[in-house]
Every structure is written in structure tokens, then in C-alpha cells.
C-alpha positions as CSV (number, residue, x, y, z in Angstrom):
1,X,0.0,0.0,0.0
2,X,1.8,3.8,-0.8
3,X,1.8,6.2,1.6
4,X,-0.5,8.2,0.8
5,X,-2.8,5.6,1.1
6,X,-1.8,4.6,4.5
7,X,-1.5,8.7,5.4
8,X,-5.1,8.7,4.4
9,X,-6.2,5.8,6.3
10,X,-4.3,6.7,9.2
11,X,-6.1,10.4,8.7
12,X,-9.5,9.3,8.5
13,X,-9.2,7.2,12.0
14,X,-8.2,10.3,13.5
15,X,-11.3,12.0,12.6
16,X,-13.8,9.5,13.2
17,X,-12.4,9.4,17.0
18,X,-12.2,13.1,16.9
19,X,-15.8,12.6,16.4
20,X,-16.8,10.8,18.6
21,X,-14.6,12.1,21.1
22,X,-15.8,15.3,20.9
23,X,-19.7,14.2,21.3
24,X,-18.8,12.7,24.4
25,X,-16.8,15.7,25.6
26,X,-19.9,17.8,24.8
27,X,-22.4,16.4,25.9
28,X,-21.1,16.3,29.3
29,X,-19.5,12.4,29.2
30,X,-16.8,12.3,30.9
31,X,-13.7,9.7,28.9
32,X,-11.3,9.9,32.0
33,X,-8.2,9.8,29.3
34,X,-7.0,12.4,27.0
35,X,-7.9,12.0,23.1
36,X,-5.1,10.3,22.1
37,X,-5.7,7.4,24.8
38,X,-9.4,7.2,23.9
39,X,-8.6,6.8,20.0
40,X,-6.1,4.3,20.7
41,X,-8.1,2.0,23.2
42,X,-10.5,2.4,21.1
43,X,-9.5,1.8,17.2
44,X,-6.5,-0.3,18.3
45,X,-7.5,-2.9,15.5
46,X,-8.4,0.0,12.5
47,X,-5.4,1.8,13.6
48,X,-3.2,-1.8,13.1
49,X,-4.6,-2.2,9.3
50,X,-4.2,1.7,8.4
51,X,-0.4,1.2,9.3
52,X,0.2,-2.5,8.4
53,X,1.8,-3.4,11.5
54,X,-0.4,-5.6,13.3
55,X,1.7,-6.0,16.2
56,X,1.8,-2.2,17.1
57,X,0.8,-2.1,20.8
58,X,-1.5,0.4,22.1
59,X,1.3,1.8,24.4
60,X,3.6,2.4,21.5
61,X,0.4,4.1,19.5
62,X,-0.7,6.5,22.2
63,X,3.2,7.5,22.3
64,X,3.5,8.1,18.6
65,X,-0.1,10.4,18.6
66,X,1.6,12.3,21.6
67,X,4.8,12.8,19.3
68,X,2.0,13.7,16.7
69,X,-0.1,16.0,19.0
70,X,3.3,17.9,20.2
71,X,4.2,18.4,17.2
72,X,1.0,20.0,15.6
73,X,0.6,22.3,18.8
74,X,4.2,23.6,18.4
75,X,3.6,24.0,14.4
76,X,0.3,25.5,14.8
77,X,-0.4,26.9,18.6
78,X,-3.8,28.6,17.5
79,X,-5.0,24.8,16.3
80,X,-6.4,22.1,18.2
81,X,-5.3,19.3,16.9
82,X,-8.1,16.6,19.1
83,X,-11.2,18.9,18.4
């Protein structure tokens, strides 16, 4: 699979558990994790297939989205990159 294809996979995971992450934020739910530990725990499996690595562990996933997350913030400050 190219890159792009994987980028794009990988892309649309993060905004269907933005979605959903916000609707539960908003409507007063409380996820007791930050977004990056509620999209992990729970798209572990659709995360695995967008990246072809079926062995990538959650733990390692929620580190690489917080490398992602950091990064974003420090590019773009005014953006938030989980809502």
C-alpha cells in the first residue's frame, strides 16, 4: 500500500475518534483519558490495518499520537489538533 494511502487511512481514523470524542466531551461524558488514549483503546484494531503493522501495541500508539499532538501544537499553537 503507498503512503498516501496509509496517510489517508491513518487520517481518516483520527477523525472518526475526533468525532466521537468530541460528542462525548460535549455532551457532558466524561472519557477519563485524554484524546489520544481514547482513540487508541478504542480503534486499536483500525489503527493496526491503516499502518500494516499488526503488532503495534497500544502503548507504543498512544506515544507516537503524543509525538504527533506535540508536534502540531508547536507548528500551529492557535489549532487544536483533538477537536
Amino acid at each position: 500500500m503507498s503512503c498516501s494511502v496509509i496517510l489517508d487511512n491513518v487520517r481518516s481514523e483520527i477523525e472518526d475518534a475526533n468525532t466521537v470524542y468530541a460528542m462525548v466531551v460535549d455532551s457532558g461524558g466524561v472519557t477519563n483519558t485524554d484524546f489520544a488514549g481514547y482513540a487508541v483503546h478504542v480503534a486499536l484494531n483500525r489503527f493496526q490495518q491503516a499502518l500494516e503493522n499488526p503488532s503495534l501495541s497500544a502503548e507504543r500508539l498512544e506515544s507516537l499520537m503524543r509525538k504527533v499532538a506535540r508536534k502540531y501544537n508547536s507548528d500551529q499553537p492557535d489549532a487544536r489538533w483533538s477537536r
